[in-house]
N, C-alpha and C positions, 0 to 999 in steps of 0.2 A: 853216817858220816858226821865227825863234829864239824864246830862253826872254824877252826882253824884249816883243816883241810879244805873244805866248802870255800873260802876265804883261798887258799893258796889256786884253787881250782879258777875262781875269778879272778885271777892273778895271772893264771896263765892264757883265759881266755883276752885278757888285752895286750899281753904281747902275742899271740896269734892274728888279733884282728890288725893291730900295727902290719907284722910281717905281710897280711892279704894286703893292706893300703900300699903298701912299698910294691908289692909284688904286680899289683894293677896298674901302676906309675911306669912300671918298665915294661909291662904287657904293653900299655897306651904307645910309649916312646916307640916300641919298637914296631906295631902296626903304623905309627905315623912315619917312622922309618922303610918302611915296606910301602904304604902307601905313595909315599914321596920319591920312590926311586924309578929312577931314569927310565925310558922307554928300553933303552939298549940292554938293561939289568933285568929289567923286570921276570926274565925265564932264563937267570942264571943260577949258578950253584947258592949263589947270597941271595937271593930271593926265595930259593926254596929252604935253606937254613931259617931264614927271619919267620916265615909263614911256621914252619913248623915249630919256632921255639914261642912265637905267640900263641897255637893253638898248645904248645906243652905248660907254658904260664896258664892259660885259663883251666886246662886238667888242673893244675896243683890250688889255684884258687878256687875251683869248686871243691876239693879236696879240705881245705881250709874251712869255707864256710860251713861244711859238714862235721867237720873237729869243732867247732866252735857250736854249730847247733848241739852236740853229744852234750859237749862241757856244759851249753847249757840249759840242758834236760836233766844231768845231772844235781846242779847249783839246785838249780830249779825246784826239784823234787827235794833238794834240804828245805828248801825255806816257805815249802806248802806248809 
């Protein structure tokens, strides 16, 4: 790999880690949204939506930090 691609590849790893920071911002929002809802809510259809799109955010940010760890094994191994 040259140093220009190597270089576009660290390139792409900080918009990745960006999009994980955003992604964990509305992960947080939305368990304090979940955590914060009413007694009467709490085992409705919006309660099991909120649960499940918090546990489908933390899939996609473990997902995330393993793209990022590739990228950068990859980088990595240019600059040994």
């Amino acid at each position: 790999m040259n140093k220009k691609r190597a270089g576009r590849i660290s390139q792409a790893i900080e918009l990745i880690a960006t999009a994980k920071e955003i992604l964990e911002e509305c992960k947080d929002e939305e368990q304090d949204y979940l955590d914060n809802m009413p007694e009467s809510l709490q085992n409705s259809e919006k309660a099991e939506k909120a649960s499940d799109d918090v546990d489908m955010l933390e899939s996609v940010i473990s997902d995330l930090e393993g793209s990022i760890e590739g990228c950068n094994d990859i980088v990595g191994a240019y600059y040994v």
